[in-house]
Every structure is written in structure tokens, then in C-alpha cells.
C-alpha positions in Angstrom: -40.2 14.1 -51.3 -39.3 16.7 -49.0 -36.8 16.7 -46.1 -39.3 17.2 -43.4 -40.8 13.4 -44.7 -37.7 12.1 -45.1 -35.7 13.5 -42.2 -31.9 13.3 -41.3 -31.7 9.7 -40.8 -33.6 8.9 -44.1 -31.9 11.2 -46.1 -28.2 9.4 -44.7 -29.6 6.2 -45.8 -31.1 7.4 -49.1 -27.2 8.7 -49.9 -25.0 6.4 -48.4 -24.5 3.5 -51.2 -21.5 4.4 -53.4 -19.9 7.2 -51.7 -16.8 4.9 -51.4 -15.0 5.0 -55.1 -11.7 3.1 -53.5 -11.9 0.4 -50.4 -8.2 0.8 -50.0 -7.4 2.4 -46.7 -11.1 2.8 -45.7 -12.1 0.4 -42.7 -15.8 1.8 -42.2 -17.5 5.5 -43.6 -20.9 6.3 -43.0 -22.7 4.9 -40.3 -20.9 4.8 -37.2 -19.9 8.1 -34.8 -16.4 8.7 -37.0 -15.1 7.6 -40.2 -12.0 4.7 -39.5 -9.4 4.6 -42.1 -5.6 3.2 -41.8 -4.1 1.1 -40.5 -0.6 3.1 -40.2 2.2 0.9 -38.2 -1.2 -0.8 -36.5 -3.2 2.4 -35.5 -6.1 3.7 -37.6 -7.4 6.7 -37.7 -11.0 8.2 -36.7 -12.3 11.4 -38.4 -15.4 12.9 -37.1 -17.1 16.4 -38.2 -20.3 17.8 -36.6 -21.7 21.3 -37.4 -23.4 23.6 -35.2 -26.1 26.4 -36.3 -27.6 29.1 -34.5 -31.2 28.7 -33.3 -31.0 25.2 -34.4 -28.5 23.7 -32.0 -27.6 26.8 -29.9 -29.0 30.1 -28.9 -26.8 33.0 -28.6 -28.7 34.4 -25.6 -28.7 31.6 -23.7 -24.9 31.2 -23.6 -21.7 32.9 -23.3 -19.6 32.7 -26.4 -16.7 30.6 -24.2 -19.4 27.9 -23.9 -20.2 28.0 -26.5 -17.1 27.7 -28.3 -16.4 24.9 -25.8 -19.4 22.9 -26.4 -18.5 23.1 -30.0 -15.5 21.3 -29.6 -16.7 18.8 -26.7 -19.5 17.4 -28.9 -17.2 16.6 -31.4 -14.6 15.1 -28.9 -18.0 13.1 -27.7 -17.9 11.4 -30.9 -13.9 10.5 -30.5 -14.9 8.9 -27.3 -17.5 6.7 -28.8 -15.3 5.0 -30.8 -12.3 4.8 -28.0 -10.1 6.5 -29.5 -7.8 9.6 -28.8 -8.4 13.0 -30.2 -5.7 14.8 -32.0 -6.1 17.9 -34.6 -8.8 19.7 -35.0 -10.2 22.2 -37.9 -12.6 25.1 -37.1 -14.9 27.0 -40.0 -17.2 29.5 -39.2 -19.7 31.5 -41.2 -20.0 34.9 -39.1 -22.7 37.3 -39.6 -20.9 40.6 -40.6 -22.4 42.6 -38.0 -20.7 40.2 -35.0 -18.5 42.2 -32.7 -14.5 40.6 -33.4 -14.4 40.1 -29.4 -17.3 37.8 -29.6 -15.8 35.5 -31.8 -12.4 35.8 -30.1 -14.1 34.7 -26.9 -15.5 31.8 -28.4 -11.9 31.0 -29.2 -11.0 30.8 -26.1 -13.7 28.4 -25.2 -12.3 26.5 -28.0 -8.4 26.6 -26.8 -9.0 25.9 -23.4 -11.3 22.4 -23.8 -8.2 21.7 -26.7 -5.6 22.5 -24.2 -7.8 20.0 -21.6 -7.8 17.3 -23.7 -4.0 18.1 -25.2 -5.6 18.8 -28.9 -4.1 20.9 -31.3 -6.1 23.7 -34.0 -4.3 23.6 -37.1 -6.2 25.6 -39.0 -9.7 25.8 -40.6 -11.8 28.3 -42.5 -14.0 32.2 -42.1 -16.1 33.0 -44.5 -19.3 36.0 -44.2 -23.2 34.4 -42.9 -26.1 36.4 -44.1 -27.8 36.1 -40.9 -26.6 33.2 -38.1 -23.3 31.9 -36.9 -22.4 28.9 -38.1 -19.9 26.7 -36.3 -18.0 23.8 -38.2 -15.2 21.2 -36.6 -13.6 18.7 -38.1 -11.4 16.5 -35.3 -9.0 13.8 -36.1 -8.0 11.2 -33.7 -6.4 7.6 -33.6 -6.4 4.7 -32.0 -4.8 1.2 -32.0 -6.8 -1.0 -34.5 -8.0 -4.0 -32.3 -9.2 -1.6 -29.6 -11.9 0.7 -31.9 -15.1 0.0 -30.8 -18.6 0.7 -33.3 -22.0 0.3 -33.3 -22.3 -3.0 -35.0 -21.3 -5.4 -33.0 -23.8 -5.8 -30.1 -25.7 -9.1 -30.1 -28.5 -11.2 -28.4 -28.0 -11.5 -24.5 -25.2 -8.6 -24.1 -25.7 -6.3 -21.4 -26.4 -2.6 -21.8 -25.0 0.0 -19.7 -24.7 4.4 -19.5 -22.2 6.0 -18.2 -24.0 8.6 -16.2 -27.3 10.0 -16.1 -29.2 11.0 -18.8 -32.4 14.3 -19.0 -30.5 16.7 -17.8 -29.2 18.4 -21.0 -32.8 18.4 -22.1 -33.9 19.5 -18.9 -31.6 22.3 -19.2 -32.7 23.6 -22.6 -36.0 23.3 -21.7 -35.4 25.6 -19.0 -33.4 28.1 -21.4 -36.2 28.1 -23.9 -38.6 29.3 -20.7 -40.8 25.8 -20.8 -40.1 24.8 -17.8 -39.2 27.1 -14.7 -37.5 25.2 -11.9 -36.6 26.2 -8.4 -33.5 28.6 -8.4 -32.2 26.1 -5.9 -31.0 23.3 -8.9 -31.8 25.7 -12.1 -28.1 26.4 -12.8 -27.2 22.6 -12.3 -29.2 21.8 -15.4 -27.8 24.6 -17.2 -24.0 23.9 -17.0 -25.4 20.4 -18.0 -26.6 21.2 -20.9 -23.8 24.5 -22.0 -20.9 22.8 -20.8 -20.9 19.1 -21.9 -18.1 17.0 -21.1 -16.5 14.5 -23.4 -15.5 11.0 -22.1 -12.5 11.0 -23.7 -11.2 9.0 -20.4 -14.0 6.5 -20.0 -14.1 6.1 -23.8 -10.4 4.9 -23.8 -10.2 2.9 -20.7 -13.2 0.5 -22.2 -11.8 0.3 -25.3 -8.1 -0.6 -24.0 -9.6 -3.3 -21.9 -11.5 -5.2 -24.7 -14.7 -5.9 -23.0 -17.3 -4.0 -24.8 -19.0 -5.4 -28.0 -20.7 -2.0 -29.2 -20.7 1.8 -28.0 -22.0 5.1 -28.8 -22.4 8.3 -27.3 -25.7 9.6 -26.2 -26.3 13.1 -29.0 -29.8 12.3 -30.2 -31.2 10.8 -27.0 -31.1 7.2 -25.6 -33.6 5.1 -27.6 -32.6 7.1 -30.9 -28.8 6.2 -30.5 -29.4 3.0 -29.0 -31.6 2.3 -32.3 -28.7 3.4 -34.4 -26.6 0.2 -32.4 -29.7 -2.0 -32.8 -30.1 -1.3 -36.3 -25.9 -1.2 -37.3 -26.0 -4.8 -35.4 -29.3 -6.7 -36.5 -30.4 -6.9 -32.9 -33.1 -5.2 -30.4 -33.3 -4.4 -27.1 -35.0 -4.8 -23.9 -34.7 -1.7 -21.0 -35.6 -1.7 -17.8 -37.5 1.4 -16.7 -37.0 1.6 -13.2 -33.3 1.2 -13.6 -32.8 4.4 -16.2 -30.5 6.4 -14.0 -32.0 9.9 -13.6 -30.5 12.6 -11.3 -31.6 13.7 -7.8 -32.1 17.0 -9.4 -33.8 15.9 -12.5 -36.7 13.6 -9.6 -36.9 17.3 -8.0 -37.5 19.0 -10.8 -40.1 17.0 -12.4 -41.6 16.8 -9.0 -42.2 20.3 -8.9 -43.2 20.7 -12.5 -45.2 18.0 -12.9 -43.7 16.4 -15.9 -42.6 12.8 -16.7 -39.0 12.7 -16.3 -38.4 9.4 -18.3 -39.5 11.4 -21.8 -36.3 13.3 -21.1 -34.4 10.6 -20.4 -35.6 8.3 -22.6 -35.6 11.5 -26.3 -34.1 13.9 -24.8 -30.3 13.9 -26.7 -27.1 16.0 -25.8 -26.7 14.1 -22.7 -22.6 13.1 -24.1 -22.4 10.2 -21.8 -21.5 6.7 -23.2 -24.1 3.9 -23.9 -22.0 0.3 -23.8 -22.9 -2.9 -24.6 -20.9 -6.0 -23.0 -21.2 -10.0 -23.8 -23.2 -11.5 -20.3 -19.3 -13.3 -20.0 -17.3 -10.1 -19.6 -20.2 -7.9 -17.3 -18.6 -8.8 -13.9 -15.0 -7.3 -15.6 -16.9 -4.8 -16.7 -18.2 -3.5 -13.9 -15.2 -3.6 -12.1 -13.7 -0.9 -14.4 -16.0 1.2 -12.8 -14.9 0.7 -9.0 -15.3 3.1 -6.5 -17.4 5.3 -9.4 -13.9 5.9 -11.2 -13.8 7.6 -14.4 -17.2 7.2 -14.5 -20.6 6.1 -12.9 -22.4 3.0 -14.5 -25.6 1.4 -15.0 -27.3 -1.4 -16.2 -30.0 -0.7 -17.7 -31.6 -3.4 -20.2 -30.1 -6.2 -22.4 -30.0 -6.9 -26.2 -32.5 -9.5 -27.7 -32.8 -11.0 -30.6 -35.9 -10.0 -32.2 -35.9 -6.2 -33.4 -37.5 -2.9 -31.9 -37.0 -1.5 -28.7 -39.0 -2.9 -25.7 -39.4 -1.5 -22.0 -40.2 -3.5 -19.2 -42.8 -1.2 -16.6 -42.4 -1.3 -12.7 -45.3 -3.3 -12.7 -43.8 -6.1 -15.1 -45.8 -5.2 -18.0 -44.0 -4.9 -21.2 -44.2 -2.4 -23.8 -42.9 -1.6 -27.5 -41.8 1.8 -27.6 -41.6 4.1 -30.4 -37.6 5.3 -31.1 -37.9 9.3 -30.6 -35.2 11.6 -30.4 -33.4 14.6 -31.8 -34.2 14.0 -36.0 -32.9 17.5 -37.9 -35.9 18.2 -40.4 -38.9 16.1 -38.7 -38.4 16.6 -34.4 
């Protein structure tokens, strides 16, 4: 079998029985946005690792090397987030082409300092080594969190409530625009840009849902909504129901596709590296819930579809009609 049958998700499942040779310390490994291990004086902690590769999830033309050194570290901060937790130390590799001019890289660095400096996280260190041909990024982040607070992807069930944190197509709207497949009007063209070079980790929102108890699952939105909404379906046993004329999608985003002529629910719905936070809530605490969000503070919020019982995802059309739709999104090896 090769890896473009299997794809990354397969090929996680196909290794994931008996990487654990001691259960002592670990609380849950593969299958969740960080690894949770501890407790330590009742805080555990939440190691994540996420490796970037050029052409594959960036192209060096199509950024400066401070965002991209930023973005390296936000996605991986994104993760942090997810879980609820609080980011701490981080590790950098990189595999740098000989040829690459030293200010380049130092550059990046600063990208890299500054989003650390943000979010008061430290570099302790890492690894250089030479790349053939590509730069290759590598970030390992440690975080914590109190133990009762972590939230993962496995415990959504029947009748909770699902909700985003912001709107999602952007990102993907953004690349698309980079890789020349789209050309908007210069009007909102840099808007979907920033979006997608300069994500922004909820490190915030992450922590004030956690701290208050209410949520039941929660990832962050990498691979594009129905793919990481599957991964909480499938973690949890559970489907889902969304509604398709509540999926939030930007002013700019309507404009766009209105000039284009596109659909712009296929961004939203596959689209990936939109970084904002998909939440699930028991029907009991939805009206706390959404009071968290007052006034639009940290974040905005949206209901978008609840969990059912039965398995797959389902979307309900504008003219009641419902539908089951495939679970497309970013899949290294097969998209």
C-alpha cells in the first residue's frame, strides 16, 4: 500500500496501537491536538509538535520570513489552545538549504521571538542541521494546564451544541489568492492575505472556556471544519448535524466569491488553516456559554449545528432539505 491510498489520517491509525510501552504518567498520546502527561502538584502537561515544509505548507515567495517564522509558531500555539491550556517552552529545528542567505533565517527568528514574546513563551533551544533543497521548519511547544480544566476531542455527545469562534474560508481564500487561482479586487485582497500569513492563536479564548468548565469537546480548525469536526465525531462515537445558512463567513469572503463566482461554503466547509476554535457544549450549559462571549469579547461565536447520535456528518440546506456530506479537508499524501 502506498501513502497516497493510505493518507495521513490512515497511516496515524495504522501506527498508533502500542506506541505506549509504560501508562504511568501518560493521560492520553495519539489522537487528540497535544499529548497530556502528569499530573505534577494537579497540573498536567500538553506537548504538541507540528512541522512545516516548504512548498507543502508554505511558499517562500508568498511570504516574508518574519511571517513566516511567526506562523510557525502560532500553528503550534493553535494546538495549545485547543486543549485550554497555557503555552510555555518551545524547541525550534530547522533543516536549511546551504545556499539560504544567514539574514533570512535570522529574520524568521524574529518572527518567532516576537509571537513568543506575545504570548510570554520562552525558546530554549532546538536543532540546525543542512536541507538538500527546502526549508524545513520543526517546533516542539510545551504547555500546562490544571488537570480538570483540559479539554479533548472525545467527549462531545448526542444533543450538545456546536459552536466556532470566528469565521472560517478566509485562510483558504488567501492561499488561493497567493497560488494566482483566484484574483480578487485590490480593495479586500490583502485582508485574506494577513489571514492566511499571519494566523492568530486563541491562546485567550482557549483558556477562558476551559477555566469555566462548560465545554464537553474542542479542537482547533488546521485541516478545515468537517475534517476536524470528524476527528471530534470519530474520538467521541457521535455525529453531527450543521446548519448551512448559519456557517459564519466574512463580509469579505460574500464579496469575494461574489465577484469570482465561486461557492464560498467549499472554503469554509475544507478549506483548513482557519486557527479558530470549534466547541461543543451540553444543550444545559449553552446559555452560560454564550454569555462568555458578551459584547464579542475574546472572541466572536456561532452556533452552527448540534451533535447526534447516529454517525457521519449531515448539513441541513436553506430550503430544509438534508444532506450527508462527504468529510474533505487538508489530508497530507491524498488532498
Amino acid at each position: 500500500m502506498k501513502f497516497s491510498e493510505i493518507g495521513e489520517f490512515g497511516f496515524i491509525e495504522s501506527i498508533k496501537k502500542e506506541c505506549i510501552t509504560s501508562l504511568k504518567g501518560v493521560i492520553k498520546g495519539i489522537g487528540d491536538d497535544c499529548a497530556v502527561f502528569g499530573p505534577y502538584s494537579g497540573r498536567v502537561l500538553l506537548f504538541t509538535t507540528d512541522m512545516l515544509v516548504e512548498d507543502i505548507h508554505f511558499l517562500r515567495d508568498k511570504l516574508t520570513p518574519y511571517q513566516l517564522g511567526w506562523k510557525a509558531i502560532a500553528v503550534n500555539l493553535s494546538d495549545i489552545a485547543a486543549m485550554g491550556g497555557r503555552p510555555l517552552y518551545i524547541l525550534i529545528s530547522l533543516a536549511i538549504p546551504a545556499k539560504t542567505n544567514v539574514e533570512l533565517i535570522q529574520d524568521l527568528y524574529k518572527g518567532m521571538k516576537d509571537i513568543c514574546e506575545h504570548y510570554t513563551v520562552n525558546i530554549l533551544g532546538g536543532d540546525t542541521v543542512a536541507s538538500p533543497d527546502k526549508l524545513i521548519i520543526n517546533i516542539s511547544l510545551i504547555g500546562d494546564a490544571k488537570e480538570e480544566e483540559v479539554i479533548y476531542r472525545s467527549g462531545a455527545r448526542s444533543g450538545d451544541k456546536i459552536y466556532l469562534t470566528g469565521n472560517v474560508g478566509d485562510s483558504s481564500a488567501g492561499l488561493k489568492i497567493l497560488k494566482n487561482e483566484i484574483s480578487p479586487p485590490n480593495s479586500i485582497g490583502s485582508h485574506f492575505i494577513k489571514v492566511h500569513n499571519e494566523p492568530e492563536p486563541l491562546i485567550e479564548t482557549g483558556r477562558i472556556i476551559a477555566t469555566s468548565g462548560l465545554a464537553s469537546a474542542m479542537i482547533d480548525l488546521s485541516d478545515g471544519l468537517l475534517s476536524d469536526l470528524g476527528h471530534i465525531c470519530k474520538e467521541s462515537g457521535v455525529g453531527a448535524m450543521l446548519f448551512r445558512s448559519k456557517i459564519p463567513l466574512s463580509s469579505e469572503l460574500k464579496l469575494l466569491a461574489s465577484r469570482t463566482r465561486f461557492n464560498p461554503l467549499d472554503l469554509a466547509l475544507s478549506g483548513g488553516e482557519d486557527y479558530i476554535l470549534l466547541v461543543t457544549v451540553h444543550e444545559a450549559n449553552s446559555k452560560d456559554f454564550e454569555l462568555l462571549f458578551k459584547d464579542k469579547r475574546p472572541s466572536l461565536l456561532y452556533l452552527i449545528g448540534e451533535i447526534r447520535e447516529e454517525e457521519g456528518i449531515r448539513i441541513v440546506n436553506d430550503d430544509g432539505s438534508i444532506e450527508e456530506i462527504d468529510i474533505r479537508g487538508f489530508n497530507h499524501f491524498i488532498s
